[in-house]
Structure formats: C-alpha cells, structure tokens
C-alpha positions as CSV (number, residue, x, y, z in Angstrom):
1,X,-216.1,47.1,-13.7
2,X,-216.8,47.8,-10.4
3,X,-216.5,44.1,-9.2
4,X,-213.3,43.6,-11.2
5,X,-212.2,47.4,-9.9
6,X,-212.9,46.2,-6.3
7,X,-211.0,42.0,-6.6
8,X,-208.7,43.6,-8.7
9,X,-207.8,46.1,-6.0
10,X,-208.1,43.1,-3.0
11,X,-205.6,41.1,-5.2
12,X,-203.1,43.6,-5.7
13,X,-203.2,44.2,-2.3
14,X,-202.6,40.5,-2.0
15,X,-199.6,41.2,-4.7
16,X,-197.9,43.6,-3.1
17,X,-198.5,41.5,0.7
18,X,-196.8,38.7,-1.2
19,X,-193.7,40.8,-2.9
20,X,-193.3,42.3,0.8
21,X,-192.9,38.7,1.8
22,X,-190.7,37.6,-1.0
23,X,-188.7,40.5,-0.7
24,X,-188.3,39.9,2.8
25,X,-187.6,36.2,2.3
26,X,-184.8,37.2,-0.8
27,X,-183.4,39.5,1.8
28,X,-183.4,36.2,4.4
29,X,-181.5,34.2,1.7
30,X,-179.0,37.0,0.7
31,X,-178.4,37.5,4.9
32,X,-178.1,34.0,4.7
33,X,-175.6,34.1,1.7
34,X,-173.8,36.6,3.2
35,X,-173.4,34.5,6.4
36,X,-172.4,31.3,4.6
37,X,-169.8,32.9,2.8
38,X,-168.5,34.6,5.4
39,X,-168.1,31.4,7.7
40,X,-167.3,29.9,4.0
41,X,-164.4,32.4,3.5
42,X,-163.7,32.2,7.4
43,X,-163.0,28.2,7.3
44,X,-161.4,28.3,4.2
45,X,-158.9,30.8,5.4
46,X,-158.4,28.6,8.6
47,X,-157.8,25.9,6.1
48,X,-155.4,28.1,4.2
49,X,-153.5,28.8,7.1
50,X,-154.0,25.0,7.8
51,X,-152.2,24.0,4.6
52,X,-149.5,26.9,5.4
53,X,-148.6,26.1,8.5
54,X,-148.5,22.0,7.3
55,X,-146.4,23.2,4.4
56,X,-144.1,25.4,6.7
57,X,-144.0,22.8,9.1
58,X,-142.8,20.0,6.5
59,X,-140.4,22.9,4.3
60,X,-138.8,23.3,8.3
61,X,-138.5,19.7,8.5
62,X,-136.6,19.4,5.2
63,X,-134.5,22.2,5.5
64,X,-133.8,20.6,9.3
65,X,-133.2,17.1,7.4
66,X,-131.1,18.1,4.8
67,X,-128.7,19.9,6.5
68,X,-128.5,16.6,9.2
69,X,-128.0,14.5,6.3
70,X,-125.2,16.2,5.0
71,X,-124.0,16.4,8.4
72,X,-124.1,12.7,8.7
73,X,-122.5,12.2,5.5
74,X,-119.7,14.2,6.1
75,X,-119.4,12.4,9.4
76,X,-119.0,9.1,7.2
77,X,-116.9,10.3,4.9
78,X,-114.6,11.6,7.6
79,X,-114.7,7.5,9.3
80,X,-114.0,6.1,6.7
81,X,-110.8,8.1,6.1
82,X,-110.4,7.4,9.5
83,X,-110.4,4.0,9.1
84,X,-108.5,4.2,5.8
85,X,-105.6,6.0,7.8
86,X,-106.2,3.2,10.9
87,X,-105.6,0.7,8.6
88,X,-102.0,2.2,7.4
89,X,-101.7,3.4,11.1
90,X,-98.3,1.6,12.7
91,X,-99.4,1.1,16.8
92,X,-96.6,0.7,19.5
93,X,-94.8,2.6,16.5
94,X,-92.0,3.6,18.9
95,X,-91.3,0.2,20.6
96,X,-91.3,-1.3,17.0
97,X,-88.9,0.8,15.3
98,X,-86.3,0.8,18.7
99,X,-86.5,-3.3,18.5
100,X,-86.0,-3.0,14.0
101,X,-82.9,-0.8,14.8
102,X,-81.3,-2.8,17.2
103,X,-82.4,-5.8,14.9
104,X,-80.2,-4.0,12.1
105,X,-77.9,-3.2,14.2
106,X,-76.9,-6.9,15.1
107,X,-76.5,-8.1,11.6
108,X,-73.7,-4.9,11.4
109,X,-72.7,-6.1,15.2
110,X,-72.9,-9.7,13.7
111,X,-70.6,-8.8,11.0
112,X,-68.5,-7.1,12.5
113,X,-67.6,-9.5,15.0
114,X,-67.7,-12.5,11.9
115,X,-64.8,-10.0,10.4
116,X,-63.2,-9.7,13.9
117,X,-63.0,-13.6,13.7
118,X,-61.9,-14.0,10.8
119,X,-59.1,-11.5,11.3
120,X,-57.9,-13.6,14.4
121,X,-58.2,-16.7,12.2
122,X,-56.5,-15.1,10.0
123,X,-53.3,-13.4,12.4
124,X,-53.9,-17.5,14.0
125,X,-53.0,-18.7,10.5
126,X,-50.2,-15.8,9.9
127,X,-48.8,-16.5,13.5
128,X,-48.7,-20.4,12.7
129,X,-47.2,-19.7,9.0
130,X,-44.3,-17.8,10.9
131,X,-44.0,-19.6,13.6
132,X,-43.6,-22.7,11.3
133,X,-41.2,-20.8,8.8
134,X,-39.0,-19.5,11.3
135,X,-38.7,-23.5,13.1
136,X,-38.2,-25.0,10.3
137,X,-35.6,-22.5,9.0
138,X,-33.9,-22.5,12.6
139,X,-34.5,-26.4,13.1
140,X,-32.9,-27.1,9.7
141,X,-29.6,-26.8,9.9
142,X,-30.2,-29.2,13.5
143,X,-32.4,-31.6,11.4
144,X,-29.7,-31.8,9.1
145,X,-27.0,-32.2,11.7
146,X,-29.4,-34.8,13.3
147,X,-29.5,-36.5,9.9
148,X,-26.5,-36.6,9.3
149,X,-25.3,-38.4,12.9
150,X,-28.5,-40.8,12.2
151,X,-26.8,-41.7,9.1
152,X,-23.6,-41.9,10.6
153,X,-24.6,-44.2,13.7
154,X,-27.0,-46.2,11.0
155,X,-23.7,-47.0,8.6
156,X,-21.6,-47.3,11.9
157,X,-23.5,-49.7,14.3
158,X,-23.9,-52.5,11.7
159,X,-19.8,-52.0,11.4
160,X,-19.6,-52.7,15.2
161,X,-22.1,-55.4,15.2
162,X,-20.2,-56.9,12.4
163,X,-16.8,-56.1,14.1
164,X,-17.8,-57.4,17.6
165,X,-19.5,-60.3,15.8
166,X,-16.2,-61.2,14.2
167,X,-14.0,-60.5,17.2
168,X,-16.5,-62.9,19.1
169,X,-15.7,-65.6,16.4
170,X,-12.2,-64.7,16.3
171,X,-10.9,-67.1,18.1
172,X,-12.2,-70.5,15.2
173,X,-11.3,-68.3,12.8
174,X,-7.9,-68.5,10.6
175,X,-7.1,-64.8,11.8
176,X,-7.9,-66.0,15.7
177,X,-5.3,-69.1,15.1
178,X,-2.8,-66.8,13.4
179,X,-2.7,-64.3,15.9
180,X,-2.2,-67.0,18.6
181,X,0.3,-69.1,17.3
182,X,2.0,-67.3,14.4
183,X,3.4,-64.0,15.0
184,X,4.4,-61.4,12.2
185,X,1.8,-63.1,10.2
186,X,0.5,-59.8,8.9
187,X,3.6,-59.8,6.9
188,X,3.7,-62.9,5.1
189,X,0.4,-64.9,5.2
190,X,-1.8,-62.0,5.8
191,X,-0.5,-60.7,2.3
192,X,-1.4,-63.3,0.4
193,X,-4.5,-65.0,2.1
194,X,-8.0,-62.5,1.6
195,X,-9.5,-61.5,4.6
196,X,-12.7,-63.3,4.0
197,X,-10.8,-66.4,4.6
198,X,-8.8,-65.3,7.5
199,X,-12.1,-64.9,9.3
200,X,-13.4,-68.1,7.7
201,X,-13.6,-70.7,10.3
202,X,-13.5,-74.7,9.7
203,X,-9.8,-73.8,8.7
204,X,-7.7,-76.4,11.1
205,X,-4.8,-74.4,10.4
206,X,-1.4,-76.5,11.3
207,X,2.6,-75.1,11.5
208,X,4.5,-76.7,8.8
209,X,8.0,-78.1,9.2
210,X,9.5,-75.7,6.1
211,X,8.0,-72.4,8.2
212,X,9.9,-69.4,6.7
213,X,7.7,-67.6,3.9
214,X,6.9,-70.6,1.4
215,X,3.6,-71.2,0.5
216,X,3.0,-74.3,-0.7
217,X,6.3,-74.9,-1.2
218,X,6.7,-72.1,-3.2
219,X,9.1,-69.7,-1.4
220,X,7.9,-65.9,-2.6
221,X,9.4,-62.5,-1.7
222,X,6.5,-60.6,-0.1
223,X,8.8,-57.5,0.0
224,X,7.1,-56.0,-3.0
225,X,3.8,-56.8,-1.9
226,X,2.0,-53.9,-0.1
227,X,-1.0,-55.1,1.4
228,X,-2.5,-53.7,5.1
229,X,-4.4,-56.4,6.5
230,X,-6.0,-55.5,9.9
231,X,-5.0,-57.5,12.8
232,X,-7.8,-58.4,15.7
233,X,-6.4,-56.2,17.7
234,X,-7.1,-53.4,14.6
235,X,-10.6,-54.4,14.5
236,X,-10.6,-53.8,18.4
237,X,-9.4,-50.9,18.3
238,X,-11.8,-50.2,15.1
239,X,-14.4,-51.4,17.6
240,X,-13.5,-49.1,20.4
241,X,-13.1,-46.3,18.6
242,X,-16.4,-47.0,16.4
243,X,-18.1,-47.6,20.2
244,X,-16.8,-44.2,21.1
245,X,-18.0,-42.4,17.8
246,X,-21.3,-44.0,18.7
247,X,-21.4,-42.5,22.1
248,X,-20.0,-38.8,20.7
249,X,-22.8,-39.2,18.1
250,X,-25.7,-40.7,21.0
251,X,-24.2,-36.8,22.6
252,X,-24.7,-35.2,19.7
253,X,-27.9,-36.2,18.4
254,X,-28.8,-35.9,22.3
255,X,-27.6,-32.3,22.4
256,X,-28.7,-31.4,18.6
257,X,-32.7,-32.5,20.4
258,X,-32.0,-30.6,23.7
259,X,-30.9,-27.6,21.7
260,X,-34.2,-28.4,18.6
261,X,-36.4,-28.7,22.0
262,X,-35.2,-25.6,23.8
263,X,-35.6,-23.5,20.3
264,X,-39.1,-25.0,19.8
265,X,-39.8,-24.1,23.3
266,X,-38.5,-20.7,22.8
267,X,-40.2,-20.2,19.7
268,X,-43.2,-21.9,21.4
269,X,-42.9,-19.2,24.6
270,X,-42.8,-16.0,21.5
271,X,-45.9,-17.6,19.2
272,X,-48.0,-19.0,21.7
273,X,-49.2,-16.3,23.5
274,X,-50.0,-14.6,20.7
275,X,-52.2,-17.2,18.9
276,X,-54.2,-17.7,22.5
277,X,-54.7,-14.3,22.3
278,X,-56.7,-14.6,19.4
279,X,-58.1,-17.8,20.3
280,X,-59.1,-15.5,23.6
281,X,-60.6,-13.0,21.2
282,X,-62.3,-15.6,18.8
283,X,-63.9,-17.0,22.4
284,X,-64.9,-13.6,23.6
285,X,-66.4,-12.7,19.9
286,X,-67.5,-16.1,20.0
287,X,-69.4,-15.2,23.7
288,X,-70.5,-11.8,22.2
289,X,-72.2,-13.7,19.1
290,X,-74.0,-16.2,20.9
291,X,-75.3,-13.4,23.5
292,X,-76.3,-11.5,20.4
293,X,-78.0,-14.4,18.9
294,X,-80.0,-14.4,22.2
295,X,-80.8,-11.1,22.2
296,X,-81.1,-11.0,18.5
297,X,-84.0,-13.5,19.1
298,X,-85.7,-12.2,22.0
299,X,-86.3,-9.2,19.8
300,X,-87.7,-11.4,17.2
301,X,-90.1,-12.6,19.6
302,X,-90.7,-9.4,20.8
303,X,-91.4,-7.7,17.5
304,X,-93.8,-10.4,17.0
305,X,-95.5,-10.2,20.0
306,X,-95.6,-5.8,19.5
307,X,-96.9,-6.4,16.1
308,X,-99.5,-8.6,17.1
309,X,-100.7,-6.2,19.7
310,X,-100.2,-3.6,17.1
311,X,-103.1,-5.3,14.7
312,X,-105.4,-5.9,17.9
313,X,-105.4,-2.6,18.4
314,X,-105.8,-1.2,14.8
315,X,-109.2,-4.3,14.3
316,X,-110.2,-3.0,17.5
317,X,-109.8,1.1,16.9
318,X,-111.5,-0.5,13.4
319,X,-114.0,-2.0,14.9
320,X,-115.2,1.2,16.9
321,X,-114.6,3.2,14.4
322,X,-117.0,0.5,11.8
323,X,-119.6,0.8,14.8
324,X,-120.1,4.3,14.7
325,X,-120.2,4.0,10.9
326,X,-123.0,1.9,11.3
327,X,-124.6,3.7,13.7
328,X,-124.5,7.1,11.2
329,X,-125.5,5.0,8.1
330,X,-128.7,4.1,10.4
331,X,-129.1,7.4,11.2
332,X,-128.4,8.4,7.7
333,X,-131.0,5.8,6.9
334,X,-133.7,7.0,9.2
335,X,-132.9,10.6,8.0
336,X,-133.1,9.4,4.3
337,X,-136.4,7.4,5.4
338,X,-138.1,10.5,6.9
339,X,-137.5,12.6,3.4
340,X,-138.7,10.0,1.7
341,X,-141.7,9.6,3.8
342,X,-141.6,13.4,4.2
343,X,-143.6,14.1,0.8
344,X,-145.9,11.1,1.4
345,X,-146.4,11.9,5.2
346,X,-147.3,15.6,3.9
347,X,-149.4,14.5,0.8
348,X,-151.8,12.4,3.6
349,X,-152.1,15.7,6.0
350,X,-152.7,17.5,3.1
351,X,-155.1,14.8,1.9
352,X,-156.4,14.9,5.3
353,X,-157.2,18.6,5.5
354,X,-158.5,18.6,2.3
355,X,-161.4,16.1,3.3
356,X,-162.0,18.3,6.4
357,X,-162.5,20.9,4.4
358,X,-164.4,19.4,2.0
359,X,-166.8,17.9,5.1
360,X,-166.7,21.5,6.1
361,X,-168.1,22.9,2.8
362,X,-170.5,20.0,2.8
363,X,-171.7,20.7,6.5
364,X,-172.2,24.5,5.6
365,X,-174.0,24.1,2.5
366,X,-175.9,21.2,3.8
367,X,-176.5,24.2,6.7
368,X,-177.2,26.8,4.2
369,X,-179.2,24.2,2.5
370,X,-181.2,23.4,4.9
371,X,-181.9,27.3,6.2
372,X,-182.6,27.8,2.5
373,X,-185.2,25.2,2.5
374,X,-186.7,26.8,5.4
375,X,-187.1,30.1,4.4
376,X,-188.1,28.8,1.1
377,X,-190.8,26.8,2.4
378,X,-192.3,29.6,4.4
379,X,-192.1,31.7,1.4
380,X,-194.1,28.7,-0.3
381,X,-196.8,28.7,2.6
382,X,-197.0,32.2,2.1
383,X,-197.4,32.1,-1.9
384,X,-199.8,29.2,-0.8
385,X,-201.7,31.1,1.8
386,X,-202.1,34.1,-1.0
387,X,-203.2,32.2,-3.7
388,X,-205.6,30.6,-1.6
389,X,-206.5,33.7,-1.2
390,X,-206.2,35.2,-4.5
391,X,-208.4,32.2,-5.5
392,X,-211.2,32.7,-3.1
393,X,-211.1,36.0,-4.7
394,X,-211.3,35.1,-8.1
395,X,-214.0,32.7,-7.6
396,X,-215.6,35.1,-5.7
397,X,-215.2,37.6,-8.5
398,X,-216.1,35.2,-11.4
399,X,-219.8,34.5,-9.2
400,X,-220.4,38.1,-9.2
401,X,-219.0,38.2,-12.7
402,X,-221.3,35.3,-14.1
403,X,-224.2,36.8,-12.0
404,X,-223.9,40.2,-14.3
405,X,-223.4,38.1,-17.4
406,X,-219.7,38.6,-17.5
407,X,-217.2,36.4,-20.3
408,X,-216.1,34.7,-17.2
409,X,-214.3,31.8,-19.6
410,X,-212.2,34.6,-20.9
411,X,-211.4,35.9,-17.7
412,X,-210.4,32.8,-16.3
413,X,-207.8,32.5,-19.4
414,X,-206.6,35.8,-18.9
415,X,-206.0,35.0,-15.4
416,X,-203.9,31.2,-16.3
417,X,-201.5,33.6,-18.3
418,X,-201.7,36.0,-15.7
419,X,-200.8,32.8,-13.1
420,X,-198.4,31.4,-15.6
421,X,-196.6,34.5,-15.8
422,X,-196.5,34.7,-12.2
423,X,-194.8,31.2,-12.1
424,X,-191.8,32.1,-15.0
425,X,-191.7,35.4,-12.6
426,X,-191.1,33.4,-9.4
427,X,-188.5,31.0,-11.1
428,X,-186.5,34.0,-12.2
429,X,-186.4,35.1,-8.6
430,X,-186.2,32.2,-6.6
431,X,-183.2,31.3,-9.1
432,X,-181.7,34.8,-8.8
433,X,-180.5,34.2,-5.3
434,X,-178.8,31.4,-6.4
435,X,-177.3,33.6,-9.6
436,X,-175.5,35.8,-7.4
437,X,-174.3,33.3,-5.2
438,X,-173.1,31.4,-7.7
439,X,-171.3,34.5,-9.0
440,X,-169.8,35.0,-5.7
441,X,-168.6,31.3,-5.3
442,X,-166.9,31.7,-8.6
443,X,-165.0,34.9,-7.6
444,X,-164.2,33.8,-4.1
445,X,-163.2,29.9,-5.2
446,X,-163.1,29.2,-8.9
447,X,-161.3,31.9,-10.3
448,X,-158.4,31.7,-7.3
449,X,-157.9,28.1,-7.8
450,X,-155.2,28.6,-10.6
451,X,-153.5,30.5,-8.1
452,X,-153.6,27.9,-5.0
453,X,-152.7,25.4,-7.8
454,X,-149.5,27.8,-8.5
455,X,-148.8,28.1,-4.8
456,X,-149.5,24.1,-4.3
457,X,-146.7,23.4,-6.9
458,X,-144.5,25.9,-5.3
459,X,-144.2,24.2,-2.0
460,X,-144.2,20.7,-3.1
461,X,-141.2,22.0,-5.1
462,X,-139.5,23.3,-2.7
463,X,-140.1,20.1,-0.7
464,X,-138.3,17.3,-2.9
C-alpha cells in the first residue's frame, strides 16, 4: 500500500501538473478564440460596410441614372415635337405671304382691267353702232337723192348718146333729106311716115312732080290727123337740154358727195375721238396687263425661289434638330447601357467582395488553425512528456509491486481503463473548445444569415 500510496501520490502530482497544463493550453485556445472572432467579427464588419457602401454607391448611381434618363427622354420627346412643328413650320413666312397677296391681287387687277377692256370694246362697239346709225340715217335721204340722179343720168345718157348718134346720121337719113329740101314736112309727111323710117337711111328720097299732100297719088286731108313728130332741130334741142340736165345732175350728185363727205367728216370729227379714247384706254390697260404679267411672273419665280429656301432651311433646322436627337438617343443608350450593366457590374463587386471575404475567413482560420495546432501540439508533448512519466512510474511501481508479490496483471488492467478513460476524457475536452466555438460561429454567422439574406434582397430591389 505504501508503494502504490507513494506512485499513486507521484502520479497525481503528475495529474494535476498535466490539468494545469491543459488548463492553461484550453485557456490559450479560448484567448485564441476570442482573438479570431474578434478579427473574425472585425473583417466581417469591414466587409459589411464593404457591401454597404458598394450597395450605396450602386443605389446613388441608379437614383443618378434614372432621373438622367428621364431627363433625356423628355429631351426627345420635346425634339421630336420640335421637329414635328419644324416640319409644319412656314420659313421666310412674311416674304411668302406679301408675294401670295400681291399674286391674288393681280388676278383681281387682271380682271379688273379684262372688265375695263371689255367695257371700252364694248363703248368702241356702242360708239360704232351710233356712229353708223346716225350716218346712215343722215346719209339716206343723200343716198337716195344720189340714187335717184344716178338713175336719172343712167336713163338720160343713153337718150343723148342715142340722140347725138342720130343727129350725127341725120343728115343720110329720110328726116336729114326732109329737113333740107322739104319744108313744112312735119305737117304732111311726118304724119304719116313712123319715125323709125324717117331716121332710116338708104332712103334716096326724090321731090315728085304732083308735090301738094298726095301720097302715092292718093291726095289725103292730114287736117284731122294729130301727130307731133320731132324735127332735128327738136332732138337738138332735146340734146342740149338732156346735155344740160346731165351737167345739173354731174352738180348735184357732185354737191349731194361734198355735202355726204362733209357729214361723214363731221360725224367722223364727233365719233372718232371718242372710240381712240378707248382704243387709248384698251392700249394703256393693254400696257398695264402686260407689265402685270411681268410682275405677276417675277413673283412666281420669286415664290419659288422663297419656298425653296424655305425647305433648305426647315431640312437643315431638321437636320440639327435629328443630330441632337441622335446624340440623346446615344446618350440615352449609354445611360440605359450602364443600368443594365449596373446590376451585373454590382453583382461582380459583390461577387468580388464576397471571395475576399471568403479568402479572409480562410486566411484566419487557416491562422487560427495553425495557432491551434501549435498549442495543441505542445499540449501533446506535454501529455507525452507526462505519460512518459507516468509510465516510468508505473513500471516502476509494478517492479516494486511484483517484488512484494503484488496482482500486478490486475493492476495493469485497472490502469488501461484508467488510461482509456483518460483518452474519452481528453477527447471531450480537446473537442469542447471547438463546442463553444462552434456555438459562437453559429450565433455570430449562421443564425444572422436570414437577416443579411433579407437585407441582400432589399437592395438588389431597390436596384432594378
């Protein structure tokens, strides 16, 4: 008993060296715990405020982008009214409309002066109508005079042609014979003989012996005949005076063309003027038209010519205005681009701090790891050196033992339970480190992760 007393006492000694030592070494892994999840809990708050900052940094670009989008849009929309309004937009609007009114104006000026035209045509026609009525009613009564002498001197000359004719012939005529060597014959002779043979020539008329009134032989009483026969010197004096009708009728008809002359010249002298008037007018009107017609086309030209400087300037103001559409609808682009990318962009850094953290976590516990290996291996060479100990002891305890006739088989069983409890003893507390540090970790990370989940969804909500 006193051997066993005395190794019993050395091994406890040994026993309560080693549970200094573990205890020590359990207070080395809790300090070194402690120290991990502090720096732990220290970078995963820098990587909180990491991921806050990132997410605050992307939720300022948004709210910057959104707002500049709908800027931009508003910007379109306000072009393309513009160019909506360009394109019903009238340039030189001013110059246009003063060349379109004076353009309507000559079609009234152009009608107006047709109508003025017209109405001197028309007061020309009028004037003529008049002026023709009133010489033929005033040259009538002359045209008829005139007529008449015409007709006169047309029956009459042939009568004086005929006359002088005869009186030329008169002298180898039976009337020419008569008159020279009968006398009185009218009264006798001329009674009984037709004229048409006293002017018949080829006659040889001869004095008879008888003479007297016979005839023949026949001796008639010509007393009872009433016959005028002309003589030659009748038809001379028929002649002269026909002559001298001719000449009174030449005076007439001569005087009747004087006096139809002098009234067409006086009507002439009271129409005339008149109707060049109007012709005047028509010419001036005429003048006016053709000067209008110049001017009327020189605005036509000039219209064209405003209206094609008009539509340069609206494609050009159009095609300014289409540039800085495009121009917006890139920037639009590139604004819609970056929101797009915005998510992705933030999903990367986020990815990206993620890994760093995870790295992080890896380096500490690789750190912690390694510390932990440390201070467990010393505790190992300690356990090592005391059981070395402990053994020396026991052997030394089981010669002393066997030397007094001790069980010493029975000991040593006792003492392989004793060891094995020692083992399950030292698994408990190697283990219980890493217990209450997995404990820890589970307070500290596991249970929050529901709520950084929550938070996670939050900002990439608020995000899209």
């Amino acid at each position: 008993m006193e051997i066993s007393t005395k190794y019993k006492s050395l091994i406890q000694t040994l026993d309560e060296q080693w549970n200094k030592i573990h205890e020590a070494k359990i207070k080395q892994l809790d300090t070194l715990n402690n120290t991990y999840n502090e720096r732990l809990e220290e970078a995963r708050k820098e990587y909180q405020r990491f991921t806050d900052s990132l997410y605050q940094e992307f939720e300022t670009l948004s709210q910057q982008l959104h707002p500049l989008k709908a800027e931009k849009l508003s910007e379109l929309n306000a072009m393309d009214y513009q160019i909506k309004l360009c394109r019903k937009e009238i340039f030189f609007e001013e110059e246009q409309q003063e060349l379109k009114a004076r353009i309507q104006n000559y079609a009234n000026f152009h009608t107006e002066r047709k109508n003025r035209i017209a109405q001197a045509q028309l007061t020309i026609k009028e004037l003529t109508m008049t002026w023709e009525e009133e010489q033929q009613k005033q040259l009538k009564e002359k045209d008829l005079t005139l007529q008449k002498l015409q007709q006169e001197m047309l029956q009459l000359r042939p009568r004086i042609d005929e006359l002088q004719a005869f009186l030329n012939n008169s002298k180898d005529t039976l009337q020419g014979w008569l008159k020279e060597n009968k006398k009185g014959w009218e009264e006798n002779i001329g009674k009984l003989c037709d004229e048409s043979i006293l002017w018949q020539r080829g006659l040889f008329p001869q004095i008879t012996i008888e003479g007297g009134n016979s005839f023949y032989g026949i001796s008639i009483n010509l007393d009872s005949i009433h016959r005028p026969i002309k003589s030659i010197d009748d038809y001379i004096v028929e002649k002269e005076n026909g002559e001298k009708r001719l000449e009174e009728i030449t005076a007439a008809m001569q005087r009747q063309q004087t006096e139809r002359e002098e009234l067409q010249e006086q009507l002439k002298r009271k129409y005339q003027p008149q109707i060049k008037e109007q012709k005047a007018i028509i010419s001036q009107i005429e003048y006016e038209l053709e000067q209008l017609e110049r001017q009327y086309q020189q605005d036509m030209l000039d219209l064209e010519e405003w209206k094609k400087k008009a539509n340069e300037e609206r494609n050009a103001k159009i095609n300014r205005l289409e540039n800085e559409q495009r121009k917006r609808v890139a920037e639009l682009d590139g604004i819609n681009s970056k929101l797009k990318n915005l998510n992705k962009e933030k999903t990367e850094k986020l990815d990206s701090l993620k890994l760093e953290w995870n790295k992080q976590q890896q380096a500490l516990a690789a750190e912690k790891k390694t510390q932990a290996e440390i201070i467990g291996k010393e505790e190992k060479e300690e356990q090592r050196r005391i059981s070395s100990i402990k053994a020396e002891y026991e052997a030394d305890m089981q010669k002393e033992l066997h030397s007094q006739g001790a069980d010493t088989e029975r000991l040593q069983d006792i003492a392989n339970q004793l060891a094995q409890l020692d083992k399950e003893l030292s698994f408990i507390k190697e283990n219980a480190t890493l217990v209450i540090e997995y404990q820890k970790d589970k307070r500290d990370l596991i249970d929050r992760i529901p709520g950084w989940q929550r938070e996670h969804d939050e900002q990439k909500r608020l995000l899209q």
